[in-house]
C-alpha positions as a Markdown table, in Angstrom:
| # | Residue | x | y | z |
|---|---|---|---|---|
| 1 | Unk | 56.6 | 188.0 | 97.0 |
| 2 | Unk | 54.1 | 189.6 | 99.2 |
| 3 | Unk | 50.3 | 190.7 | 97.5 |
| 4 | Unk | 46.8 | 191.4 | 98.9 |
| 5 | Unk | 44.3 | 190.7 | 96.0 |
| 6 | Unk | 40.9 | 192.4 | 96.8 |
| 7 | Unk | 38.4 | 190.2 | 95.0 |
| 8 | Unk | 35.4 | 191.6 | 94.1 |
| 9 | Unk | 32.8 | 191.0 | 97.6 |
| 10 | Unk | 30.4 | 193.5 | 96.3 |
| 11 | Unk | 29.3 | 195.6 | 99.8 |
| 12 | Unk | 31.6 | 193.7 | 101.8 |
| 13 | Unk | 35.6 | 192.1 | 102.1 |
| 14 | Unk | 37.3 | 189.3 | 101.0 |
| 15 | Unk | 41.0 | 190.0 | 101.1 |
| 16 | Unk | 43.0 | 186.8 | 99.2 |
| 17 | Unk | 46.8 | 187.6 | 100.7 |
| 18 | Unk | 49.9 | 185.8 | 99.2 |
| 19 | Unk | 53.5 | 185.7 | 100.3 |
| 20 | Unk | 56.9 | 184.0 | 100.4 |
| 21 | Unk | 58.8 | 181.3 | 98.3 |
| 22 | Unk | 56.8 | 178.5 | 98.1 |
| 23 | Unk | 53.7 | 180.7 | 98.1 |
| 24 | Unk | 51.6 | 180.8 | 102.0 |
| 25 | Unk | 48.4 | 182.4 | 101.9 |
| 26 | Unk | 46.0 | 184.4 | 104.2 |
| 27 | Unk | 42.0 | 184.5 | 103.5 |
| 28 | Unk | 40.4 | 187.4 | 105.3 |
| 29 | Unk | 36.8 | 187.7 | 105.5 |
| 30 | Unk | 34.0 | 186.1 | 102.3 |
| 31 | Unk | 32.3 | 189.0 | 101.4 |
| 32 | Unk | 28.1 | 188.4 | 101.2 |
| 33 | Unk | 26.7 | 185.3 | 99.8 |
| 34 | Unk | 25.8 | 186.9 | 96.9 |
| 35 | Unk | 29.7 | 187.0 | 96.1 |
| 36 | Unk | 30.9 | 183.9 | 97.0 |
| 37 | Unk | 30.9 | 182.5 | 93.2 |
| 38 | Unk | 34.4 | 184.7 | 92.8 |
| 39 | Unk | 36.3 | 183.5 | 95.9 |
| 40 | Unk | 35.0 | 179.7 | 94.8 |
| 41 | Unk | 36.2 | 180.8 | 91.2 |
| 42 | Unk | 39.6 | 182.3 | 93.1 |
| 43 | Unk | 39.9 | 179.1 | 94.2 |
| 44 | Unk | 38.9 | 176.7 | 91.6 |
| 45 | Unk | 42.1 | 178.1 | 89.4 |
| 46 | Unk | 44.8 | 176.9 | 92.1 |
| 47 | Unk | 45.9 | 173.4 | 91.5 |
| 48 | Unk | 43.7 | 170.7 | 93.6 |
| 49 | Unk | 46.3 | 170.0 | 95.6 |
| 50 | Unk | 47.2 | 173.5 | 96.1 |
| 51 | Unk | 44.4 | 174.7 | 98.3 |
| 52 | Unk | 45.9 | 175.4 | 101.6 |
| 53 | Unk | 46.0 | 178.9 | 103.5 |
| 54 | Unk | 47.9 | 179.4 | 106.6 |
| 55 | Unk | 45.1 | 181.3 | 107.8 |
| 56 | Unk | 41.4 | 182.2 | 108.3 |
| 57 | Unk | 40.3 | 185.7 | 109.4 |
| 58 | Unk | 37.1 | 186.1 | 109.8 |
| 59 | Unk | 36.6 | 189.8 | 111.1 |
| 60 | Unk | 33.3 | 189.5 | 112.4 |
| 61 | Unk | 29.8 | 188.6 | 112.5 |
| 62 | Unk | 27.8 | 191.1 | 109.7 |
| 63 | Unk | 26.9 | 189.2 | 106.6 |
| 64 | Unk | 29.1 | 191.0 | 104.1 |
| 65 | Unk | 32.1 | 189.3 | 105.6 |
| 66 | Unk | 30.9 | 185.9 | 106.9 |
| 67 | Unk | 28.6 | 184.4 | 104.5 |
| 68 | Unk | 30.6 | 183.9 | 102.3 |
| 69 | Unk | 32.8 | 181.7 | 104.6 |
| 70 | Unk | 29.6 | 179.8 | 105.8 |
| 71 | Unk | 29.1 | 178.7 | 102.1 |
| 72 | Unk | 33.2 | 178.1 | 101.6 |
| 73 | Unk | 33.6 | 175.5 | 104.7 |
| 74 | Unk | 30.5 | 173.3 | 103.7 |
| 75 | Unk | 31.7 | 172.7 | 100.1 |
| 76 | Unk | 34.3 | 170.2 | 101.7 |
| 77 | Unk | 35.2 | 168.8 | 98.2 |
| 78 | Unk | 36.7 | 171.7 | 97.2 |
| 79 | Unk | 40.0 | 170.7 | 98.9 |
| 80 | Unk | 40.6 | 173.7 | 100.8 |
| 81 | Unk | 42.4 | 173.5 | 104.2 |
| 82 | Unk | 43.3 | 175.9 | 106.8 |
| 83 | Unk | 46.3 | 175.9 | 109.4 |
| 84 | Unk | 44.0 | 178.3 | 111.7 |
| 85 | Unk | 41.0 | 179.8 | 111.6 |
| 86 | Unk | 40.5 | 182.8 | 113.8 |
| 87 | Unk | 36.8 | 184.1 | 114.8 |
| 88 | Unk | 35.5 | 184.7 | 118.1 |
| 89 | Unk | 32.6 | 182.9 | 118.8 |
| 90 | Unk | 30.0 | 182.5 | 121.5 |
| 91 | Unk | 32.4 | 179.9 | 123.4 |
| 92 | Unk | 35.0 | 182.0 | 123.3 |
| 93 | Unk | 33.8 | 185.2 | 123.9 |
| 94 | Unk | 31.3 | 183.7 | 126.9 |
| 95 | Unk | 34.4 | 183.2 | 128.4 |
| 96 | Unk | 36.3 | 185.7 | 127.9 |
| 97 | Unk | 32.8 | 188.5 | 129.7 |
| 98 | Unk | 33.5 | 186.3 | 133.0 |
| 99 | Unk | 30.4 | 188.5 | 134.3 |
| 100 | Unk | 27.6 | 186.7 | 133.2 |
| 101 | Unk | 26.7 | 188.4 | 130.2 |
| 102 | Unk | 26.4 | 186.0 | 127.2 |
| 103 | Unk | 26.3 | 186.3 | 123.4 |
| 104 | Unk | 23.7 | 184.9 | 121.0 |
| 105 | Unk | 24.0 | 185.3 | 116.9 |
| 106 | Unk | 22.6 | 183.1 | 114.8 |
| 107 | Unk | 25.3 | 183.4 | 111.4 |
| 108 | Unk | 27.8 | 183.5 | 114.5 |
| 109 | Unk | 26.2 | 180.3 | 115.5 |
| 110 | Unk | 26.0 | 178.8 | 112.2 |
| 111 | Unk | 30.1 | 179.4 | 111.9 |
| 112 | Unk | 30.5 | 177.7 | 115.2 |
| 113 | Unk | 28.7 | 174.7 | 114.2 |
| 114 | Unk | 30.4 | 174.2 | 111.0 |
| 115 | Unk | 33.6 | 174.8 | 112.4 |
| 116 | Unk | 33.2 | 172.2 | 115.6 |
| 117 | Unk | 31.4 | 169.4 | 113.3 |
| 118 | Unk | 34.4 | 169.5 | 110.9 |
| 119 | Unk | 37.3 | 169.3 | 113.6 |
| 120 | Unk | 38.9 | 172.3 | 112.4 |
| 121 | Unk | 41.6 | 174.2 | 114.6 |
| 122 | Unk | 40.1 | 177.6 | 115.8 |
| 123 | Unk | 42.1 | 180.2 | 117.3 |
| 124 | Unk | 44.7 | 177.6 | 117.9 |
| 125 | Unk | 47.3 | 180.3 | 118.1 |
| 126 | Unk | 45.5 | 182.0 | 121.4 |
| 127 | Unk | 44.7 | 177.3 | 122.8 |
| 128 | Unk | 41.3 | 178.2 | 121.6 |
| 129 | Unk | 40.4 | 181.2 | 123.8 |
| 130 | Unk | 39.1 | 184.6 | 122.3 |
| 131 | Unk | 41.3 | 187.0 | 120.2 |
| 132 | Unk | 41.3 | 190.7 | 121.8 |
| 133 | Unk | 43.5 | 193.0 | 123.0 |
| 134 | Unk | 44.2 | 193.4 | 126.7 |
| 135 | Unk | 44.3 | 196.7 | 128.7 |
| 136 | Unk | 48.3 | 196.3 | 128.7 |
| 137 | Unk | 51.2 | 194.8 | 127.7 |
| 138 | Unk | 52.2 | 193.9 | 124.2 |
| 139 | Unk | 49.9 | 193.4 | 121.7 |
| 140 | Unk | 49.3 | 189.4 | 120.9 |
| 141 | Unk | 51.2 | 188.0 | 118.0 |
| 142 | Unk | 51.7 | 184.7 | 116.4 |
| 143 | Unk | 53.7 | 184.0 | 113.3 |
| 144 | Unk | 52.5 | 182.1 | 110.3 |
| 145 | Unk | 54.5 | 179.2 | 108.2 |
| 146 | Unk | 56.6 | 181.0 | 106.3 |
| 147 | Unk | 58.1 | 183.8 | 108.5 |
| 148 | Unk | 54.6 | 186.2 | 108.3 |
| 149 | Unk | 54.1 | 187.7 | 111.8 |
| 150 | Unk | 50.8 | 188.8 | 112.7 |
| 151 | Unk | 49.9 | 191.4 | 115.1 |
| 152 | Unk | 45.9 | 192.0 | 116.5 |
| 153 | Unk | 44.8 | 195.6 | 117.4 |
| 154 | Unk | 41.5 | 195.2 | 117.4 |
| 155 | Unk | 38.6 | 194.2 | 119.3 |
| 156 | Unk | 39.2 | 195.2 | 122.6 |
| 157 | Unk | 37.9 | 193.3 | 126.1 |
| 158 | Unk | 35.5 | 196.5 | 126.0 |
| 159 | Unk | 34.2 | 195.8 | 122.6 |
| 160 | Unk | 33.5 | 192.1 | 123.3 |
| 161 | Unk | 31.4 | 192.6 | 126.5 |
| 162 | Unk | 29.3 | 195.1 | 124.2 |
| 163 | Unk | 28.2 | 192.2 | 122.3 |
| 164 | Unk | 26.7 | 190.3 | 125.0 |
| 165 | Unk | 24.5 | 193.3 | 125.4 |
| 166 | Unk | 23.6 | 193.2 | 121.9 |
| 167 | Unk | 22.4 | 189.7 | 120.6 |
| 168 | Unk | 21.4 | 188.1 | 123.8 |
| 169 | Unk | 18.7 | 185.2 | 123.3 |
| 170 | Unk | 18.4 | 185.7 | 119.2 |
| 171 | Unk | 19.5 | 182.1 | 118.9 |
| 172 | Unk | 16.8 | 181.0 | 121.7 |
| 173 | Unk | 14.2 | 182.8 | 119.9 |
| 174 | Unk | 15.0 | 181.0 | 116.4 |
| 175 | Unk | 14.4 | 177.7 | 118.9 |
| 176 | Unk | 17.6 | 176.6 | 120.0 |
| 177 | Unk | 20.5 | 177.0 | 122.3 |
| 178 | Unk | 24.0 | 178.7 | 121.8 |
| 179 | Unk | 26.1 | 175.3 | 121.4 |
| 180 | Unk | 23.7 | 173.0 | 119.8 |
| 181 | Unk | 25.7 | 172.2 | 117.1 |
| 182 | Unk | 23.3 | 169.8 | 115.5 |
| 183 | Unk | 20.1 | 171.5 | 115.4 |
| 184 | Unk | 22.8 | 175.2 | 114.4 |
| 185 | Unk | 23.4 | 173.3 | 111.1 |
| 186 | Unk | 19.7 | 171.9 | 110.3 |
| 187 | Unk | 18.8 | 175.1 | 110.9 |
| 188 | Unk | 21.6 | 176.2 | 108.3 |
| 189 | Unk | 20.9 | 173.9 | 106.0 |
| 190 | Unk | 17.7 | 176.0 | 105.9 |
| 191 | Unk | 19.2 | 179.1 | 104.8 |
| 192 | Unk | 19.5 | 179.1 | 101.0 |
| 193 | Unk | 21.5 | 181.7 | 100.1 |
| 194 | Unk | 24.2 | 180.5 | 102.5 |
| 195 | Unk | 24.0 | 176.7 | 100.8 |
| 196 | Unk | 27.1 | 176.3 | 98.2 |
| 197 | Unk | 25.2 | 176.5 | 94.8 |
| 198 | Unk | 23.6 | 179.8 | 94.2 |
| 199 | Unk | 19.8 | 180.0 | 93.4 |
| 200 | Unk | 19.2 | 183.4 | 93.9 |
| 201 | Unk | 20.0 | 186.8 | 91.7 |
| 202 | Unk | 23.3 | 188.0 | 91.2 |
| 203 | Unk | 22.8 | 191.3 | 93.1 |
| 204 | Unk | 20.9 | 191.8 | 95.7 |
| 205 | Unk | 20.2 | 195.6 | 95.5 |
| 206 | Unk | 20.4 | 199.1 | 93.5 |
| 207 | Unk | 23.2 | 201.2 | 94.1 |
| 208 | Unk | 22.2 | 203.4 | 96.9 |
| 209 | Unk | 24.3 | 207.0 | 96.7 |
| 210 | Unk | 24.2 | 210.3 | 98.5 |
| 211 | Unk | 26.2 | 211.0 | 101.3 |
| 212 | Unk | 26.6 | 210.8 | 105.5 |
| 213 | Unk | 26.1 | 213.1 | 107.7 |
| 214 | Unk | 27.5 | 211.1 | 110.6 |
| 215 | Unk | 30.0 | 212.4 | 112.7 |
| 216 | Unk | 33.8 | 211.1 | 112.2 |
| 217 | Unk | 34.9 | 208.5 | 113.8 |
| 218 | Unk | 31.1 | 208.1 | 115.2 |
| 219 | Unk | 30.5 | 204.1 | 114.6 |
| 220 | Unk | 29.0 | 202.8 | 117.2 |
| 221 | Unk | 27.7 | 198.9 | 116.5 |
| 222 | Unk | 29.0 | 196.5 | 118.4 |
| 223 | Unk | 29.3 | 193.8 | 115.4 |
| 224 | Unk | 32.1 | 196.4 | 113.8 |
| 225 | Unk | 33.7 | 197.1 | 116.9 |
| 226 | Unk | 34.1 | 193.2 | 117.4 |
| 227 | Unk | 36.2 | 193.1 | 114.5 |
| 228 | Unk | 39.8 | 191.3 | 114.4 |
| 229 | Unk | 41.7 | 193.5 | 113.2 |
| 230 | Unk | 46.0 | 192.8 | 112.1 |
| 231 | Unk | 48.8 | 194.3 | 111.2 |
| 232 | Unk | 50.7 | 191.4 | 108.9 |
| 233 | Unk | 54.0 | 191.6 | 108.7 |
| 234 | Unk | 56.6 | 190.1 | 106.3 |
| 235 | Unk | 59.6 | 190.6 | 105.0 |
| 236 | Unk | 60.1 | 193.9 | 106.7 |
| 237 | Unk | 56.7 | 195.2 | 105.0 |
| 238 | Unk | 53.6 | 195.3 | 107.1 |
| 239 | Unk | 49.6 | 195.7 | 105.9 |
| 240 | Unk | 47.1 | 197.1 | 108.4 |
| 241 | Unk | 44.0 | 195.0 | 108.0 |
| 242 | Unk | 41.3 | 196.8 | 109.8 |
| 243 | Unk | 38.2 | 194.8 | 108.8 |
| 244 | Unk | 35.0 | 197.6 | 110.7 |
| 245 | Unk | 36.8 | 198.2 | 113.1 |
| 246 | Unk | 36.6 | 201.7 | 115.4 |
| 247 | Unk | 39.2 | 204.3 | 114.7 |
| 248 | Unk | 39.6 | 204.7 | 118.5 |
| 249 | Unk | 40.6 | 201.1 | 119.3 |
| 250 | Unk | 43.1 | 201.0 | 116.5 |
| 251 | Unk | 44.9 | 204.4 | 117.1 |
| 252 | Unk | 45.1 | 203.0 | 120.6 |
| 253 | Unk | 46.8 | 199.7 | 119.9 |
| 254 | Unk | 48.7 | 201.0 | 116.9 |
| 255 | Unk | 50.5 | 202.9 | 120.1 |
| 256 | Unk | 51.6 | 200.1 | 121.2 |
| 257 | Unk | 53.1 | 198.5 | 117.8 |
| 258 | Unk | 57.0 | 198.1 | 118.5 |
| 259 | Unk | 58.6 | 201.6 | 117.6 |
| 260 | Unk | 55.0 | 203.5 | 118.5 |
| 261 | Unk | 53.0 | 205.6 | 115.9 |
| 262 | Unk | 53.3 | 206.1 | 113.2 |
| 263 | Unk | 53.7 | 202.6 | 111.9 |
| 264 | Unk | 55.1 | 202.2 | 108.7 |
| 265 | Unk | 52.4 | 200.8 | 106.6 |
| 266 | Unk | 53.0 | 199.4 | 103.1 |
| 267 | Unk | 48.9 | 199.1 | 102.8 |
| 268 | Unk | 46.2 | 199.9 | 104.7 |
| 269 | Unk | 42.9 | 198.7 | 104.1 |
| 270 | Unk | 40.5 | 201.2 | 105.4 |
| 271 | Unk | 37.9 | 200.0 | 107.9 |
| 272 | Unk | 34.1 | 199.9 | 106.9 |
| 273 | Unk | 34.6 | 200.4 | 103.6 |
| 274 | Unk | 35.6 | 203.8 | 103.6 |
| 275 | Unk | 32.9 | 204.8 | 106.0 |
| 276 | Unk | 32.9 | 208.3 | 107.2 |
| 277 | Unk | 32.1 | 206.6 | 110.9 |
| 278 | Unk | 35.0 | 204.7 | 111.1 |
| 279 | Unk | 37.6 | 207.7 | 110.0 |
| 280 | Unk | 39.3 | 210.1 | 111.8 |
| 281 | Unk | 42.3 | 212.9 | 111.7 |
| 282 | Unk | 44.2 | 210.3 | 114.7 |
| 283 | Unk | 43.5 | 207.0 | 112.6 |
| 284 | Unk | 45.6 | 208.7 | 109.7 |
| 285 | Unk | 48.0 | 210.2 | 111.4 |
| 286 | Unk | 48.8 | 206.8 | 113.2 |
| 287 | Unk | 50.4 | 205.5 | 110.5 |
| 288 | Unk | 52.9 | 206.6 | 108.1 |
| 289 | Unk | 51.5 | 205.0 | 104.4 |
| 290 | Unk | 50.7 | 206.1 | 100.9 |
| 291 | Unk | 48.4 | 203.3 | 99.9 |
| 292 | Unk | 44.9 | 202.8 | 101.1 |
| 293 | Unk | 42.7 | 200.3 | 100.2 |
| 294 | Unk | 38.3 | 200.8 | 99.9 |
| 295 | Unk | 36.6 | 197.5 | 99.4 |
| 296 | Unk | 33.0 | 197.8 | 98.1 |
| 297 | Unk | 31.1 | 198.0 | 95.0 |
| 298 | Unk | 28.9 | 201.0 | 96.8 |
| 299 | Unk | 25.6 | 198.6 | 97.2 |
| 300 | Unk | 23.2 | 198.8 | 100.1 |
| 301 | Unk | 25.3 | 202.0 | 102.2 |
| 302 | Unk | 26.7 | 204.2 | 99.2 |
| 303 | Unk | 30.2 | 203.2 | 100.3 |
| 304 | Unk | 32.9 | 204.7 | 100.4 |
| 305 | Unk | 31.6 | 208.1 | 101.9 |
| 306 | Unk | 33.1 | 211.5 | 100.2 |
| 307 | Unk | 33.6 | 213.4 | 103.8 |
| 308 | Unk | 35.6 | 209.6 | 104.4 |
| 309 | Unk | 37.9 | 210.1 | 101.3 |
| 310 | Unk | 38.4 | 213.2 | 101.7 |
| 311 | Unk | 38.9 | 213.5 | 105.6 |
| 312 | Unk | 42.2 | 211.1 | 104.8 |
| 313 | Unk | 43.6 | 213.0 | 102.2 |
| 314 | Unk | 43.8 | 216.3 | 104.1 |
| 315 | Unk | 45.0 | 214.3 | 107.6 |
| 316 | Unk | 48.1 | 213.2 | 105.2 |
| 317 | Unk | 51.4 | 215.3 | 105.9 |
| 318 | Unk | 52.2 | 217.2 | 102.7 |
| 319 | Unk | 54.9 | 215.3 | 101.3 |
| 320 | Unk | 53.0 | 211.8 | 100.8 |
| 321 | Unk | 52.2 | 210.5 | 97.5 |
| 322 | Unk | 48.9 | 208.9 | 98.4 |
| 323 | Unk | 47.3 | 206.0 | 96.2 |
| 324 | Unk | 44.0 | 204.5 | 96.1 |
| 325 | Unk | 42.7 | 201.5 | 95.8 |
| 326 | Unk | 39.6 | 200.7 | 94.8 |
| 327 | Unk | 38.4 | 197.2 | 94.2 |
| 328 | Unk | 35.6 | 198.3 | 91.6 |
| 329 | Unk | 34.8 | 201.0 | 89.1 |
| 330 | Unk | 31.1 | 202.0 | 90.4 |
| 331 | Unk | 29.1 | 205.1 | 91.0 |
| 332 | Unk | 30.9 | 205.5 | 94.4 |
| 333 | Unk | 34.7 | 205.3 | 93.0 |
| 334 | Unk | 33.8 | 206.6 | 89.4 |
| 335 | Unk | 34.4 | 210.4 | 91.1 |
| 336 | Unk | 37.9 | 209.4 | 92.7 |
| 337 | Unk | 39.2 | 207.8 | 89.7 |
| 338 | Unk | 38.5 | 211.4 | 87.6 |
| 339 | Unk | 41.7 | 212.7 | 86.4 |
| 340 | Unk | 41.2 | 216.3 | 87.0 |
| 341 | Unk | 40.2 | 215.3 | 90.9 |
| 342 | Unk | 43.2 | 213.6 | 91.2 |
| 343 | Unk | 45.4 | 216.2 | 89.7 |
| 344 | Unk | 43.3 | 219.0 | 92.3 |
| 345 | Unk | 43.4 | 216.8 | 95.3 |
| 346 | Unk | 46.9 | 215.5 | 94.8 |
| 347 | Unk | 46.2 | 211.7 | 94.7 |
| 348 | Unk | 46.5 | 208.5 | 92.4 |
| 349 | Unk | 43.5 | 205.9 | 92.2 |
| 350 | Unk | 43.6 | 202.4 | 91.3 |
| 351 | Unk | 41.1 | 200.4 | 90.1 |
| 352 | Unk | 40.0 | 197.7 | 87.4 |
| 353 | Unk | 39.8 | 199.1 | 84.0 |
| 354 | Unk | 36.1 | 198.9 | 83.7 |
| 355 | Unk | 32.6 | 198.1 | 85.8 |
| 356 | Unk | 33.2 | 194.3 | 85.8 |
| 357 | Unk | 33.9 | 192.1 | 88.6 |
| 358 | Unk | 37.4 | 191.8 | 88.7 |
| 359 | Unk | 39.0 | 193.1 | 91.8 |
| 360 | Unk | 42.6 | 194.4 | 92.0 |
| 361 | Unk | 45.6 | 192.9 | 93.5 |
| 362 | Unk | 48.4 | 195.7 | 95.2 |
| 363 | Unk | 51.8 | 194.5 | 95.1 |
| 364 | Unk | 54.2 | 194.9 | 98.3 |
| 365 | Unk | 56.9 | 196.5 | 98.3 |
């Protein structure tokens, strides 16, 4: 048994992965705190004493994939426990610069804290140091309970450094210092909408459509391109988790994936949502795989992007099959899921049978 259930993060990810006999499970990303009430609900329907994952991803910093984590790991009473988390942090991405440059974030900050008050392991599978890839060599792996391998193409050294650039001092000007893990979760216990119970509205914003006129491939925020992004590997199956990461950096590493490109994908989940910025002609052809994934309800940044949807289809070779997978029926997937497009542009979508929050699960295989 192998599955990647997309629950519904409105903007943003949380990818609920399941695998083996008994069942081991992966948690990638929380989606905004807006959507945390369906990963808690997610989780509320396993038995109490059923509530372990092997793994924690958490891609990167942006809200629409870490609050919903900061709101997970203070509801302690929920029973949920994690073999590893993985999620570079200032302490370990200070470290890893070695030039001086160092890196402020406050959510970033607030992760940290929670993290090092509870005792939990973090990046255990690297002894605690920052997850990257390195200018050579093979790409670092470390296999799960369970027989799940898991592979990291993305950030690179390059990408990390770019940070320091980015967020220096925004934790000194909310008042406090990088590693003050005390005053990091007063100051979180501040933040309402990243508290456990939800006071606030259900959505945060109108649906915003239209389309980019970015470049390809032209991404350039150095929050994406700090994303962890794996290839998890089971069974002889593999799923390319990209979380926002750039295109560059993952054809790149995907070249040195055992066997070079293309790597045989059973799923990939597109980076950024289906952005335009973070696809290219190389990313597609880097892989040899049928079934993408697009999480995003098309809130806030009109996710995914047409030029995005339709610069993978034509990078395909012409005898795939291709299948998407949409985690909601919105404005922004409505036009994929069209019969007659599908039949033109030689496609199959998936997606949940109406304009709920439900999600969609893809089967391995």
């Amino acid at each position: 048994m192998f599955s990647v259930e997309m629950l519904p993060a409105g903007h943003g990810d949380c990818l609920w992965i399941e695998y083996g006999d008994p069942v081991r499970r992966v948690l990638v990303d929380g989606g905004p705190y807006y959507s945390y009430k369906h990963l808690r609900a997610r989780i509320e329907r396993l038995d109490p004493t059923d509530r372990h994952f092997e793994l924690l991803i958490i891609t990167h910093v942006d809200a629409d994939h870490i609050e919903g984590i900061l709101r997970l790991l203070q509801e302690r009473h929920l029973g949920v426990t994690f073999d590893d988390v993985w999620f570079n942090g200032t302490r370990q991405i200070n470290a890893a610069l070695d030039d001086g440059d160092l890196l402020d974030e406050r959510q970033g900050e607030y992760l940290q804290a929670v993290l090092t008050h509870s005792g939990q392991r973090w990046n255990g599978a690297f002894d605690g140091e920052a997850i990257f890839v390195p200018p050579d060599g093979e790409l670092p792996t470390a296999t799960l309970a369970g027989g799940a391998r898991v592979h990291v193409v993305s950030p690179t050294g390059s990408e990390l450094k770019a940070l320091g650039a980015r967020w220096v001092d925004i934790v000194a000007k909310e008042g406090f210092a990088t590693g003050d893990t005390d005053t990091a979760l007063t100051k979180l216990a501040e933040q309402k909408r990243l508290q456990p119970v939800d006071t606030l509205g259900d959505e945060p914003a109108p649906d915003v459509l239209g389309e980019s006129d970015d470049p390809p491939g032209s991404d350039s925020s150095v929050a994406n391109g700090s994303s962890i992004a794996v290839i998890l590997d089971y069974d002889g199956h593999r799923i390319l988790l990209s979380g926002d990461a750039f295109p560059g950096v993952l054809v790149d590493a995907l070249g040195r994936y055992p066997g070079g490109t293309p790597v045989d994908v059973a799923l990939f989940k597109l980076p950024h949502h289906g952005s335009i910025r973070n696809m290219t002609d190389e990313m597609i052809e880097a892989v040899a795989c049928e079934r993408f994934a697009i999480s995003s309800n098309g809130k806030y940044f009109g996710h995914p992007n047409a030029r995005a949807i339709d610069t993978l289809l034509n990078a395909l070779p012409a005898d795939c099959d291709p299948q998407l997978w949409f985690n909601y029926l919105s404005e922004q997937t409505k036009p994929w899921c069209d019969p007659q497009r599908q039949e033109a542009k030689k496609y199959t979508a998936k997606h949940p049978s109406d304009e709920g929050d439900h999600g969609i699960t893809v089967a391995i295989h």
